[in-house]
MOPAC internal coordinates of N, CA, C and O (Angstrom, degrees):
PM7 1SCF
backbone

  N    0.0000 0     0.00 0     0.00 0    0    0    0
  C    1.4518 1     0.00 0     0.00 0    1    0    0
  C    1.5272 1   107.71 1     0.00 0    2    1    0
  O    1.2310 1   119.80 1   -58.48 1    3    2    1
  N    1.5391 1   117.98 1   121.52 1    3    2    1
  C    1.2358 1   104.55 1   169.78 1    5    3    2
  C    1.2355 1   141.61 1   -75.54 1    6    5    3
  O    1.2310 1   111.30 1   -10.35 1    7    6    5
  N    1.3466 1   133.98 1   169.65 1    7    6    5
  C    1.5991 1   131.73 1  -159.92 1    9    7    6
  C    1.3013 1   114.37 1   -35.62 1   10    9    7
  O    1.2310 1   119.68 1   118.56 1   11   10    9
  N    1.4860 1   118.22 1   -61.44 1   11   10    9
  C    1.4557 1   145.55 1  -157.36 1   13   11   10
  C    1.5871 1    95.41 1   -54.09 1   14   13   11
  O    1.2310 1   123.39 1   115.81 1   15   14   13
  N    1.7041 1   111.11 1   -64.19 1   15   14   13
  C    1.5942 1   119.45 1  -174.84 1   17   15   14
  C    0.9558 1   121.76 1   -37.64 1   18   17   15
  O    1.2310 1   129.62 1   135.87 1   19   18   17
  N    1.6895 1    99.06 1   -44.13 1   19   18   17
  C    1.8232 1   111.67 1  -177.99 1   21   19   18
  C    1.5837 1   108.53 1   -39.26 1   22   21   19
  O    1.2310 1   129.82 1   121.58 1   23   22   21
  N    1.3465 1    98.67 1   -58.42 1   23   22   21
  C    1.5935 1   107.24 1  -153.54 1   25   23   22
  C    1.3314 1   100.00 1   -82.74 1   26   25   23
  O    1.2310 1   117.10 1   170.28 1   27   26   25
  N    1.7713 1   123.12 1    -9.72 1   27   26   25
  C    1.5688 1   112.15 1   167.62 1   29   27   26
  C    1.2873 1   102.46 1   -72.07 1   30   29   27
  O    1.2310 1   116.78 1   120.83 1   31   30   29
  N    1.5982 1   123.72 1   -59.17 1   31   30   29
  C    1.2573 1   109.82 1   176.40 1   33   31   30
  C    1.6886 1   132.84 1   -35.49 1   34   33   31
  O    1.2310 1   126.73 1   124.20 1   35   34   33
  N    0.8948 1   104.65 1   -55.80 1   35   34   33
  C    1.5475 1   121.22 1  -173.10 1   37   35   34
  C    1.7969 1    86.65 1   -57.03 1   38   37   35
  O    1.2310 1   105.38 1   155.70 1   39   38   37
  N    1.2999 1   144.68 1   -24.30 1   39   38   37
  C    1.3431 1   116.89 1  -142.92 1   41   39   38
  C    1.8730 1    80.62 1  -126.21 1   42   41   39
  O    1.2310 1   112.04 1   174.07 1   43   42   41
  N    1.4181 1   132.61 1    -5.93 1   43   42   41
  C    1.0589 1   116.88 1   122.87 1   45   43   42
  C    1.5067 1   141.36 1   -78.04 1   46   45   43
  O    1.2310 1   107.99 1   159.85 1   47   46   45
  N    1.3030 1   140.04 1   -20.15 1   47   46   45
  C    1.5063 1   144.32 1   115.04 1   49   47   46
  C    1.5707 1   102.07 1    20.66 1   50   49   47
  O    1.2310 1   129.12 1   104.28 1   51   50   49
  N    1.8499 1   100.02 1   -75.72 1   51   50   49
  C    1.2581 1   131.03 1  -171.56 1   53   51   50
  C    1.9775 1   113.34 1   -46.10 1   54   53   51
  O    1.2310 1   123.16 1   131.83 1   55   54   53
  N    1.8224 1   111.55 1   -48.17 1   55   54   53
  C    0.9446 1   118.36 1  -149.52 1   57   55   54
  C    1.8436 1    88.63 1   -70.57 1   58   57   55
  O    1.2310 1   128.87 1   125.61 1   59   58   57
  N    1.5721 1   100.52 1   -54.39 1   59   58   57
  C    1.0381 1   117.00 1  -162.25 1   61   59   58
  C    2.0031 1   108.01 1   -69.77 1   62   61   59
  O    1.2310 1   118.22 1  -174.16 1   63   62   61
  N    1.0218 1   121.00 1     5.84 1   63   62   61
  C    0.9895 1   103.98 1   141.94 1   65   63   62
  C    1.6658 1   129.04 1  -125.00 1   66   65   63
  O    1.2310 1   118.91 1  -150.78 1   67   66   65
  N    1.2516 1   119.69 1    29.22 1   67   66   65
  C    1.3194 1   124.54 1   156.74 1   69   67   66
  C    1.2101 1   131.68 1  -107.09 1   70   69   67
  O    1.2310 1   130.38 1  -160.89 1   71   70   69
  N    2.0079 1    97.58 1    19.11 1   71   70   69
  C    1.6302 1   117.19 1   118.82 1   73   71   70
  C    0.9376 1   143.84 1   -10.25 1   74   73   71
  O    1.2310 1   133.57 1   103.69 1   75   74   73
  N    1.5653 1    91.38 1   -76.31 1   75   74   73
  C    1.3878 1    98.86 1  -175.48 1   77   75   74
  C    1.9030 1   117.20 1  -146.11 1   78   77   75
  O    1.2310 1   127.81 1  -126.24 1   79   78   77
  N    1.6184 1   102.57 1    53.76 1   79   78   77
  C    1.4682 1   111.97 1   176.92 1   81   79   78
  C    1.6118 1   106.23 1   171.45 1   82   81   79
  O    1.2310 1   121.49 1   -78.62 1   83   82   81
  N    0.9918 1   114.76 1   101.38 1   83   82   81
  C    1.7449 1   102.66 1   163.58 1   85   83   82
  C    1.1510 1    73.17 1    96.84 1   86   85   83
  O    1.2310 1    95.37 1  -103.86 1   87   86   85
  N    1.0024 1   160.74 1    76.14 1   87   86   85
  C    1.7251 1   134.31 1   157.94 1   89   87   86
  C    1.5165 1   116.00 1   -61.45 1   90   89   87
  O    1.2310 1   128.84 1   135.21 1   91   90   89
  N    1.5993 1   100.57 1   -44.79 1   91   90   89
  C    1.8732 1    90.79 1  -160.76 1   93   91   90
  C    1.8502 1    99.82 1   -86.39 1   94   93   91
  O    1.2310 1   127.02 1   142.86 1   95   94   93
  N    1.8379 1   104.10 1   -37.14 1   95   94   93
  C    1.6005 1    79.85 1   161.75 1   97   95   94
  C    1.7063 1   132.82 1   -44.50 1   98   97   95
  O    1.2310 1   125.50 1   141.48 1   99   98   97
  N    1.1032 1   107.04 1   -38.52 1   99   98   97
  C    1.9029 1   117.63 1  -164.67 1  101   99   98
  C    1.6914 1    93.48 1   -73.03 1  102  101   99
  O    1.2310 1   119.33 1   161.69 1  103  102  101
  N    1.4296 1   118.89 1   -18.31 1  103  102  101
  C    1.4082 1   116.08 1  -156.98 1  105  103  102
  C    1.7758 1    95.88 1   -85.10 1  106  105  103
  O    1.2310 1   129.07 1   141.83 1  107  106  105
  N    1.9928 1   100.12 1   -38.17 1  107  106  105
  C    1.0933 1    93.43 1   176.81 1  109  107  106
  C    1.5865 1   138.00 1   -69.74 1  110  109  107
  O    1.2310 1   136.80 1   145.03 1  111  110  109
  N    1.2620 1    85.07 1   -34.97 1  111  110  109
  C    1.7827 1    90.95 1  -170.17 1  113  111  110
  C    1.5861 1    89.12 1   -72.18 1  114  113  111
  O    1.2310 1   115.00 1   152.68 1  115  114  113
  N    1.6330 1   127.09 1   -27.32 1  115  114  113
  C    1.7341 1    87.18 1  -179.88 1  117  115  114
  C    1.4765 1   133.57 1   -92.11 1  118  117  115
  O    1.2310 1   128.45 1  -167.72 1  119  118  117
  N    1.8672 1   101.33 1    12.28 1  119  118  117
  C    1.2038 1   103.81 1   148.30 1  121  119  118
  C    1.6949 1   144.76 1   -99.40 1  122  121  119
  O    1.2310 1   132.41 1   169.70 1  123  122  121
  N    1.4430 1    93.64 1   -10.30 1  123  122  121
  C    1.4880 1    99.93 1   144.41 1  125  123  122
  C    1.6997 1   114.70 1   -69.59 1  126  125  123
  O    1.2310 1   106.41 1   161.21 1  127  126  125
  N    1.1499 1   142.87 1   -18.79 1  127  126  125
  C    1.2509 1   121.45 1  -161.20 1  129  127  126
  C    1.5301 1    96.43 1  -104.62 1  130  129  127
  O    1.2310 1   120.43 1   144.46 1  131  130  129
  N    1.3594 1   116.79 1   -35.54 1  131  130  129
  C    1.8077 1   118.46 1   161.00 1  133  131  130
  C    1.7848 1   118.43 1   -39.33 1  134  133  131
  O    1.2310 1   125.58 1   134.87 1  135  134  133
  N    1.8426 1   106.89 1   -45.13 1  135  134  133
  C    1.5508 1    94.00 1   178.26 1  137  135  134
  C    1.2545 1    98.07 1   -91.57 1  138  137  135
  O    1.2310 1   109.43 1   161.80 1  139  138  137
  N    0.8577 1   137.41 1   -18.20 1  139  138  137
  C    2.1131 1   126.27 1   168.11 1  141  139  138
  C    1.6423 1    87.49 1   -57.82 1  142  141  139
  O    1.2310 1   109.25 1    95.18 1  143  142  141
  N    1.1776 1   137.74 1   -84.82 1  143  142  141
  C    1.3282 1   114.50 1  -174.72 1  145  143  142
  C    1.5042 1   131.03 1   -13.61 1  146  145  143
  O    1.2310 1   130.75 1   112.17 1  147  146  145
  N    1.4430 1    96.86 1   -67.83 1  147  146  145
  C    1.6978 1    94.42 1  -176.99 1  149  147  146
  C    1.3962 1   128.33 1   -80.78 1  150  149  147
  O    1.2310 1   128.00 1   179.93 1  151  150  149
  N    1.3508 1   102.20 1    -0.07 1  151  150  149
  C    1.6569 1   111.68 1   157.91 1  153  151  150
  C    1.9813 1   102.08 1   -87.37 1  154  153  151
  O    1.2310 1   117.98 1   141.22 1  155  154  153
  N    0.9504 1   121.46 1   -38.78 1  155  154  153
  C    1.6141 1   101.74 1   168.43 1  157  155  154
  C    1.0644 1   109.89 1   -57.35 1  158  157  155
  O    1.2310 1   110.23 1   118.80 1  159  158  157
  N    1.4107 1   135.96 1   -61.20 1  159  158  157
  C    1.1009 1   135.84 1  -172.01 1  161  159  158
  C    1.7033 1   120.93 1   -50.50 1  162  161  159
  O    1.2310 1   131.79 1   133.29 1  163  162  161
  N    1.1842 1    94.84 1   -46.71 1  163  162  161
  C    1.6145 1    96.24 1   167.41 1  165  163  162
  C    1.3816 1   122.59 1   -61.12 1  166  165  163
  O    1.2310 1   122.87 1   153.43 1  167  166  165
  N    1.4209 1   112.11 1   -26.57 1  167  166  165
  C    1.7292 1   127.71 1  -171.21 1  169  167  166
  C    1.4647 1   111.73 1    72.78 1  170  169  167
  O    1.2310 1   118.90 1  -129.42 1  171  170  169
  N    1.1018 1   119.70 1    50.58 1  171  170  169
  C    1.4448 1   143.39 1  -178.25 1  173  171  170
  C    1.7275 1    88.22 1  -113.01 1  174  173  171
  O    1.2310 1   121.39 1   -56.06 1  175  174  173
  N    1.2318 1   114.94 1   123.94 1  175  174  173
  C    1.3032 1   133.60 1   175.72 1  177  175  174
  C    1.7008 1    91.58 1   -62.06 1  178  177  175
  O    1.2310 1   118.86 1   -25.10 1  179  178  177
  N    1.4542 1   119.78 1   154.90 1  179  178  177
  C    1.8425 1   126.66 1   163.08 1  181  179  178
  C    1.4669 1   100.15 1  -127.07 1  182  181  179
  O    1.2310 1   130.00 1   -27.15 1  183  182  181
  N    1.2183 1    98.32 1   152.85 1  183  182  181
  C    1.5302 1   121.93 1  -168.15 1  185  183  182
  C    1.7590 1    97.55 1   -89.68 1  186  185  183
  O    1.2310 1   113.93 1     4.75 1  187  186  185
  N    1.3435 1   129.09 1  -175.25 1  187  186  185
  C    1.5647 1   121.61 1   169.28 1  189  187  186
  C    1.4384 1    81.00 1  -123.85 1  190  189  187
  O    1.2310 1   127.36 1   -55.74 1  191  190  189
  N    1.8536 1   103.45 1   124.26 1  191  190  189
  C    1.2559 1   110.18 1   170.22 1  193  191  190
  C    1.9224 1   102.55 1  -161.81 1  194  193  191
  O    1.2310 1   126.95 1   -13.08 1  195  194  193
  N    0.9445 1   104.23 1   166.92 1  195  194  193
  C    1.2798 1    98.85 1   179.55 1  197  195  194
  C    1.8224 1   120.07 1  -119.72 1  198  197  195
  O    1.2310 1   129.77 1  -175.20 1  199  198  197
  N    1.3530 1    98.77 1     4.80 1  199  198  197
  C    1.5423 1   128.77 1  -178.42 1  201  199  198
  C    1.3965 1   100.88 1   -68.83 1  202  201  199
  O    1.2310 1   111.43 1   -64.97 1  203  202  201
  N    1.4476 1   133.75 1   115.03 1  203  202  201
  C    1.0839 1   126.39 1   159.74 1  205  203  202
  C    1.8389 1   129.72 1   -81.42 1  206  205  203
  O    1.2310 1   129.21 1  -164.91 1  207  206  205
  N    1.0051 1    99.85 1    15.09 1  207  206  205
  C    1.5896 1   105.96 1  -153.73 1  209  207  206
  C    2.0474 1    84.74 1  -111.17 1  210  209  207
  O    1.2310 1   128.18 1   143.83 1  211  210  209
  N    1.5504 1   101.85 1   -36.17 1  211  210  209
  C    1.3608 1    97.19 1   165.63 1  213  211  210
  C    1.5201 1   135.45 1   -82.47 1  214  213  211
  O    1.2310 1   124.42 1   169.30 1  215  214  213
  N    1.4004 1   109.12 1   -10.70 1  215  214  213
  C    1.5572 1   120.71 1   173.18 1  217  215  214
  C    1.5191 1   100.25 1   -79.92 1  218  217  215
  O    1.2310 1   119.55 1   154.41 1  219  218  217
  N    1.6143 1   118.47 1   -25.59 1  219  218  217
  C    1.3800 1   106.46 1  -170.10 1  221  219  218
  C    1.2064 1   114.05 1   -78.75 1  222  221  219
  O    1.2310 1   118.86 1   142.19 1  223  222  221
  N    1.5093 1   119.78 1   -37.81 1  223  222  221
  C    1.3415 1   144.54 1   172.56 1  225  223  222
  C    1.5391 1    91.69 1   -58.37 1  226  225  223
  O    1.2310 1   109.54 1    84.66 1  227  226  225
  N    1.3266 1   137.23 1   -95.34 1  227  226  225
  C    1.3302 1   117.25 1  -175.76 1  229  227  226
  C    1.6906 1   111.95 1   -48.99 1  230  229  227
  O    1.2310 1    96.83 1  -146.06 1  231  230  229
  N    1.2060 1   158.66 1    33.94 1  231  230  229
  C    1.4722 1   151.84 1   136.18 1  233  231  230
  C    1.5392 1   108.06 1   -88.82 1  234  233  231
  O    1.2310 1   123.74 1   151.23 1  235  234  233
  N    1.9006 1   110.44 1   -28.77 1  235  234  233
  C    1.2286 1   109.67 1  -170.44 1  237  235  234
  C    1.4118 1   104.20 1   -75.62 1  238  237  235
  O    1.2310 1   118.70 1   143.81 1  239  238  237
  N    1.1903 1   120.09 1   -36.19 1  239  238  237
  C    2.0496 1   126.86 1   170.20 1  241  239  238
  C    1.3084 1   102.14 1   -21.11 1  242  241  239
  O    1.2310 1   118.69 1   129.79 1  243  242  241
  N    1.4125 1   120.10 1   -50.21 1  243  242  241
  C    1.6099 1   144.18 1  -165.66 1  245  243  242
  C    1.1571 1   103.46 1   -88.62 1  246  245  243
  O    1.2310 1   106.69 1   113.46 1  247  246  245
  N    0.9592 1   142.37 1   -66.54 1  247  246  245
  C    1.6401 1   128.49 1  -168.63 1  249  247  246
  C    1.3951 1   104.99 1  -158.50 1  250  249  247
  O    1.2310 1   126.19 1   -67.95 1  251  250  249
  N    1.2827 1   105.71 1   112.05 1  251  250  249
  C    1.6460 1   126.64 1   179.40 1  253  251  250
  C    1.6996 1   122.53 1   -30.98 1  254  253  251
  O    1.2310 1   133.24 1   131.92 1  255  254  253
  N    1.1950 1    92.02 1   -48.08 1  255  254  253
  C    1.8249 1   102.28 1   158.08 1  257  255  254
  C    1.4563 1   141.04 1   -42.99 1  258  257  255
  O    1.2310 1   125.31 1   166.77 1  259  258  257
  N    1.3883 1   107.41 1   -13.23 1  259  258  257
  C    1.4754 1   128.78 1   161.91 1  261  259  258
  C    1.5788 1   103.35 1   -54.83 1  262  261  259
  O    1.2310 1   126.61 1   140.81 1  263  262  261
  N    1.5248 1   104.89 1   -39.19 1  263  262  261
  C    1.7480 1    83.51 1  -173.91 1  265  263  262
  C    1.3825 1   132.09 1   -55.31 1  266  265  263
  O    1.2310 1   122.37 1   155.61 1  267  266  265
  N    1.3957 1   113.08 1   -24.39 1  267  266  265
  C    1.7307 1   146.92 1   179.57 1  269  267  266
  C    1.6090 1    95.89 1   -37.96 1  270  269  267
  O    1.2310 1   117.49 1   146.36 1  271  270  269
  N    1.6223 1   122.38 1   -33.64 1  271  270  269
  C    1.2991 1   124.39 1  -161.07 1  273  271  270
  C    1.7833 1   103.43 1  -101.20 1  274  273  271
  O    1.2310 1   120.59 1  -175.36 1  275  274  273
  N    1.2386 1   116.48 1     4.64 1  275  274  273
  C    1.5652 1   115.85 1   166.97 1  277  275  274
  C    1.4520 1    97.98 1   -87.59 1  278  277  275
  O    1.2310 1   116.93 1   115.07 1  279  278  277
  N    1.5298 1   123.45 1   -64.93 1  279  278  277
  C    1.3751 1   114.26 1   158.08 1  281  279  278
  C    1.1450 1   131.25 1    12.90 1  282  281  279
  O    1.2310 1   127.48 1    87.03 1  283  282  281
  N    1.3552 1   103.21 1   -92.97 1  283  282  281
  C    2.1194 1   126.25 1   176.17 1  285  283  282
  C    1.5617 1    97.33 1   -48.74 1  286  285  283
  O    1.2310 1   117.55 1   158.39 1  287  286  285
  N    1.5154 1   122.27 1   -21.61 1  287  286  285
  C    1.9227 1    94.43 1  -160.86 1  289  287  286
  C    1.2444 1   109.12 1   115.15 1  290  289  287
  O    1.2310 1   116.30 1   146.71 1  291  290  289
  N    1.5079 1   124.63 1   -33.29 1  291  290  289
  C    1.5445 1   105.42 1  -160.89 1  293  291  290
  C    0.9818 1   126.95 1   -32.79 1  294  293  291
  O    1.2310 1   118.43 1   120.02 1  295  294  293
  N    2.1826 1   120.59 1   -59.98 1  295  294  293
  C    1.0623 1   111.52 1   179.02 1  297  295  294
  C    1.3656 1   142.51 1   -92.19 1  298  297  295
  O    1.2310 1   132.18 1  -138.94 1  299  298  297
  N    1.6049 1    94.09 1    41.06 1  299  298  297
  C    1.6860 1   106.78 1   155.84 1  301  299  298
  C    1.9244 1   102.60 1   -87.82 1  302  301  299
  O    1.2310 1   117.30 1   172.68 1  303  302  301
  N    1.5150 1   122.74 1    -7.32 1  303  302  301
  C    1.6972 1   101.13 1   175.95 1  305  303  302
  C    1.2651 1   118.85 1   -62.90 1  306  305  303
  O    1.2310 1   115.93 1   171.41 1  307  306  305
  N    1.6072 1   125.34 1    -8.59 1  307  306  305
  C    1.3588 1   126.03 1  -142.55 1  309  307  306
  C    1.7346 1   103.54 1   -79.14 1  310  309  307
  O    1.2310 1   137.85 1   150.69 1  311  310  309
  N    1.5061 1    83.01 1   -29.31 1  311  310  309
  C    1.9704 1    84.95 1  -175.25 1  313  311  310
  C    1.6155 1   106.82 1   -55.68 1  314  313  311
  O    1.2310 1   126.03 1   167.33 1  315  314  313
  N    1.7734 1   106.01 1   -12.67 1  315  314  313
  C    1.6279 1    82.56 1  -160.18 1  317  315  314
  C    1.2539 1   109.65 1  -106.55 1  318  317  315
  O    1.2310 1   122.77 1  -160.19 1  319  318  317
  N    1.7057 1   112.30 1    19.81 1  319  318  317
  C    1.3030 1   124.31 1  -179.56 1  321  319  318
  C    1.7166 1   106.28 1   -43.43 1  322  321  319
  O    1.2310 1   123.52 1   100.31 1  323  322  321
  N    1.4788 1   110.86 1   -79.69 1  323  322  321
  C    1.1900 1   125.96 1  -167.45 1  325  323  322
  C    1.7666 1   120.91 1   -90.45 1  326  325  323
  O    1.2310 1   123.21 1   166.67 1  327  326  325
  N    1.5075 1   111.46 1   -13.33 1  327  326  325
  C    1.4204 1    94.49 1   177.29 1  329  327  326
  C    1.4908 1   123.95 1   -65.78 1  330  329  327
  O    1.2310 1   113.54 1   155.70 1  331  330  329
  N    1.3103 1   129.81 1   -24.30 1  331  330  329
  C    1.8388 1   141.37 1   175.45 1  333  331  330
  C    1.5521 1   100.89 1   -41.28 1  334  333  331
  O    1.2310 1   128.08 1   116.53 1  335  334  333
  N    1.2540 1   102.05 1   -63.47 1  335  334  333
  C    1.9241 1   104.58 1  -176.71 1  337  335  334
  C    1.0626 1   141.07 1   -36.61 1  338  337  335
  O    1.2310 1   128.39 1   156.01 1  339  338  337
  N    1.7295 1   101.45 1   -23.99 1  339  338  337
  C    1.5315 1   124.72 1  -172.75 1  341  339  338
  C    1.8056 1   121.70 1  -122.43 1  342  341  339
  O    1.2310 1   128.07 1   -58.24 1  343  342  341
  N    1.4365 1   102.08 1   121.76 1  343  342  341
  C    1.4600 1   103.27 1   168.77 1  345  343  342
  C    0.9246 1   139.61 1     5.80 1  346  345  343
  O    1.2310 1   118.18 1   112.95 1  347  346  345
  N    1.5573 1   121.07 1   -67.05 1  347  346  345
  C    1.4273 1   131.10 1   160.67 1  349  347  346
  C    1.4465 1   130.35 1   -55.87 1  350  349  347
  O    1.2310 1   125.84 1   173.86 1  351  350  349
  N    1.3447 1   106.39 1    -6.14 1  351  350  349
  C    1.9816 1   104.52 1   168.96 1  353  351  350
  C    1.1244 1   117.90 1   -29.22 1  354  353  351
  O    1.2310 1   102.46 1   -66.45 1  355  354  353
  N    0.8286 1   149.73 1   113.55 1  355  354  353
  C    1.2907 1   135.62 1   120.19 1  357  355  354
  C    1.5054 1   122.96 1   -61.06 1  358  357  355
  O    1.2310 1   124.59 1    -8.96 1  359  358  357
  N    1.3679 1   108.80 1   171.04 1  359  358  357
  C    1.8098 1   108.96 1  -173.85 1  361  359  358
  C    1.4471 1    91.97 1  -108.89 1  362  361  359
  O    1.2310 1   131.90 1   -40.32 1  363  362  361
  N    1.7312 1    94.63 1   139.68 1  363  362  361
  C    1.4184 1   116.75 1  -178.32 1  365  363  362
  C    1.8222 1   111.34 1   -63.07 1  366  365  363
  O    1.2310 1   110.89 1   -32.54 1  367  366  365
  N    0.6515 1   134.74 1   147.46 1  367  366  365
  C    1.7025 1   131.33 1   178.26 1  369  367  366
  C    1.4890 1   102.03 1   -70.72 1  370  369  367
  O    1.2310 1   131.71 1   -36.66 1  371  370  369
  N    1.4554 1    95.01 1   143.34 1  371  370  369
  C    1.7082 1   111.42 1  -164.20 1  373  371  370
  C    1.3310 1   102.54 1   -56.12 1  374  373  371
  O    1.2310 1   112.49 1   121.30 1  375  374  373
  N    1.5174 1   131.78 1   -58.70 1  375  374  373
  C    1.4701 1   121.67 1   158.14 1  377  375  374
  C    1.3631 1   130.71 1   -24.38 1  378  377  375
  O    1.2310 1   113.76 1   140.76 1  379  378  377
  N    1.1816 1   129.41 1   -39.24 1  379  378  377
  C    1.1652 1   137.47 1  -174.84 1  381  379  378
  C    1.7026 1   118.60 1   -86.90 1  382  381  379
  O    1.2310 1   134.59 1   133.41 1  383  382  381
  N    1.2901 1    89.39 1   -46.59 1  383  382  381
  C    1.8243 1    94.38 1   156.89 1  385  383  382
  C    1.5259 1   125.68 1   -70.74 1  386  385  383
  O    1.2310 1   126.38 1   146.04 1  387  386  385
  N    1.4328 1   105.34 1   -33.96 1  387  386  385
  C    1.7526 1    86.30 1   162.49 1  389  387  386
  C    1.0361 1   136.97 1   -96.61 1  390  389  387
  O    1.2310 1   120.17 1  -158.87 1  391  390  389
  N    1.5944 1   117.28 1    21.13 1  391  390  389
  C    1.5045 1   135.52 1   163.08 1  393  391  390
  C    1.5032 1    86.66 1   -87.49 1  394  393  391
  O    1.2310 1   101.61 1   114.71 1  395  394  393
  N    1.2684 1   151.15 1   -65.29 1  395  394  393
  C    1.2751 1   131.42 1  -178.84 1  397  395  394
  C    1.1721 1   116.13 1   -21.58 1  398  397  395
  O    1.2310 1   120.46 1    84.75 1  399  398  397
  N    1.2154 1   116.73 1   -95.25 1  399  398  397
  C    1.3588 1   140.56 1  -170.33 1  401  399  398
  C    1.4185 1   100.93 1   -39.75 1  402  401  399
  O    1.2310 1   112.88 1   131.41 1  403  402  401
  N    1.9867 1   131.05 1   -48.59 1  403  402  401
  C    1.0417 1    90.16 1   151.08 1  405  403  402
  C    1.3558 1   168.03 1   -61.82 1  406  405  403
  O    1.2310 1   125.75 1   161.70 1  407  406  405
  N    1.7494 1   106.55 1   -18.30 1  407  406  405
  C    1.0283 1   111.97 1   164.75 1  409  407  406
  C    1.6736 1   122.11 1   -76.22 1  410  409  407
  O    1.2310 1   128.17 1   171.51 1  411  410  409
  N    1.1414 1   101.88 1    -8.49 1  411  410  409
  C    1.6325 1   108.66 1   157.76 1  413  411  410
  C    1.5280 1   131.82 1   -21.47 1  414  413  411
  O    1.2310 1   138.59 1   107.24 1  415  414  413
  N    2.0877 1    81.56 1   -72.76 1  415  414  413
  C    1.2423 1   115.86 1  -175.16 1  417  415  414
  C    1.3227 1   127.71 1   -86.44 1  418  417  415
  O    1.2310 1   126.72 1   177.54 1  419  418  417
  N    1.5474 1   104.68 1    -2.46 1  419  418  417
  C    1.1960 1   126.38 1   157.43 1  421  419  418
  C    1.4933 1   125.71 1   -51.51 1  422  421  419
  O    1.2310 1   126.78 1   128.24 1  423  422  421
  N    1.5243 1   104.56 1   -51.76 1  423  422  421
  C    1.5011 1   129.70 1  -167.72 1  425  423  422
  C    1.4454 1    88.56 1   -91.01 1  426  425  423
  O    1.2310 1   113.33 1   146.33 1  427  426  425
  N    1.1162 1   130.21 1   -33.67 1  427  426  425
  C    1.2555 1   100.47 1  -178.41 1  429  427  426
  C    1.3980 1   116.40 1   -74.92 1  430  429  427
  O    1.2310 1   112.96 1   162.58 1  431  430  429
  N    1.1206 1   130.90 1   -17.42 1  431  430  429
  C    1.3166 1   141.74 1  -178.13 1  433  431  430
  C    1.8347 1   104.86 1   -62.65 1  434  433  431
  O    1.2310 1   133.46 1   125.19 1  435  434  433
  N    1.4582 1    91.59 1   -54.81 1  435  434  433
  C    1.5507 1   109.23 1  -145.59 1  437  435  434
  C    1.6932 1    76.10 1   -85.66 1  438  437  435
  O    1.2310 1   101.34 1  -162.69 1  439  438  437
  N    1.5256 1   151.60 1    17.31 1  439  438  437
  C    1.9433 1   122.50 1   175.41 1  441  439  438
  C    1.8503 1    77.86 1  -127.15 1  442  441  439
  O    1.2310 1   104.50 1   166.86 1  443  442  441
  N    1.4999 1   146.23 1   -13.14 1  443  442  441
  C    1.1737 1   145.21 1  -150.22 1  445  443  442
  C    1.9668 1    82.02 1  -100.54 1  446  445  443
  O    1.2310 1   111.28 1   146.33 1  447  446  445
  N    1.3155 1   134.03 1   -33.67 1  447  446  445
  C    1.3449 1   153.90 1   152.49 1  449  447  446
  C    1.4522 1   109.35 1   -31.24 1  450  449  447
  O    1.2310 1   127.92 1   125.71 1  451  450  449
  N    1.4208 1   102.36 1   -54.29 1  451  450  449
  C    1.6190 1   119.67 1   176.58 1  453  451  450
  C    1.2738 1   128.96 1   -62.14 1  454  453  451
  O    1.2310 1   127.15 1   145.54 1  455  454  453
  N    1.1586 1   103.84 1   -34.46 1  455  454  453
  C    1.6887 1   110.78 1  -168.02 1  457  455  454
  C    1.2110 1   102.26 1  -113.58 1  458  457  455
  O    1.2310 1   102.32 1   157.23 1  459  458  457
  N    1.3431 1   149.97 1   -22.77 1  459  458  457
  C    1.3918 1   134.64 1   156.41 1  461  459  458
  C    1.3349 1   118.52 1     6.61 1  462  461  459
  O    1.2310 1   120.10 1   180.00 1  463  462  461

């Protein structure tokens, strides 16, 4: 499986378990790991970051149509990179986590578009 797949897979992995735990964290990392995909795929080097607003900006370098994903929300997942890890979590409200996850599945739709 090549590089790119990996990290699609893994970033559905991601969708499907923010099902049922962490939702909006799981929502995030599998939309950071969807635009790390299509920057491998493109062969655009990726930075290690957990900022989605900067993977989009570097996807937008590549094709202007990235902006479509400020739109949906994406880079409101970024807050939920790191709060899960720590003590003080609280859980996001069920509304709010399944707007994640949809916008999840959004992105996954809209980079699986990409690589055709």
């Amino acid at each position: 499986m090549t590089s790119y797949l990996r990290w699609i897979q893994k970033a559905k992995d991601d969708i499907t378990l923010a099902k049922y735990n962490y939702a909006a964290f799981h929502a995030q990392q599998a939309v950071k790991k969807l635009l790390k995909a299509f920057l491998i795929y493109t062969g655009k080097p990726m930075r290690k970051t957990h900022d989605i607003a900067v993977l989009i900006e570097e996807c937008k370098e590549i094709d202007k149509s990235f902006e479509e994903l400020y739109e949906i929300g994406a880079h409101y997942l970024t807050d939920f990179a790191v709060e899960v890890r720590y003590p003080s979590y609280f859980s996001v409200p069920k509304d709010n986590a399944k707007d994640a996850i949809k916008i999840a599945e959004n992105v996954l739709e809209f980079i699986l578009q990409k690589i055709k």
